[in-house]
C-alpha positions, 0 to 999 in steps of 0.5 A: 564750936557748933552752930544751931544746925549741928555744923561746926564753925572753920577756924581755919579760913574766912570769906576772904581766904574763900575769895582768894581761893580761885587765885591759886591755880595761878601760883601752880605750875600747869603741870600740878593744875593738871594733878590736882584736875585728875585727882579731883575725881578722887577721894583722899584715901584712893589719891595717897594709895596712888601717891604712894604706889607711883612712888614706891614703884619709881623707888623700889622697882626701876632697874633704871637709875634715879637723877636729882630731878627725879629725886626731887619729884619722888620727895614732892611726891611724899610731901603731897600726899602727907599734905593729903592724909593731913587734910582727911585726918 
């Protein structure tokens, strides 16, 4: 739906969501603050190019075994940046 300026109307969030918005570093770890704090100068295309690079470089170029742990970060790693092509489309 479009408003009289041409904007279109989010459906996806209210002025409640909005005020609830600064509460959300709180639910990161400060680690993943840090990430998104550095990734913030970046648009979306260049930070899933970077994803996806650090990951393929860990997977496919490391001569040095990969742990659970790590394993388990190489995974979120994936699931951040198809959050990230989700959100720029």
């Amino acid at each position: 739906m479009l408003h009289s300026k041409g904007q279109k109307n989010c459906s996806h969030g209210s002025n409640a969501d909005a005020q609830s918005a600064p509460k959300i570093p709180h639910m990161l770890s400060p680690a993943q603050v840090q990430l998104l704090h550095y990734a913030d100068a970046l648009d979306g295309p260049d930070l899933v190019k970077s994803l996806k690079l650090l990951h393929d470089i860990a997977v496919y170029h490391s001569t040095k075994p990969i742990d659970e742990e790590e394993k388990d970060a190489l995974y979120l790693i994936k699931g951040l940046w198809e959050c990230i092509e989700r959100v720029i489309g």
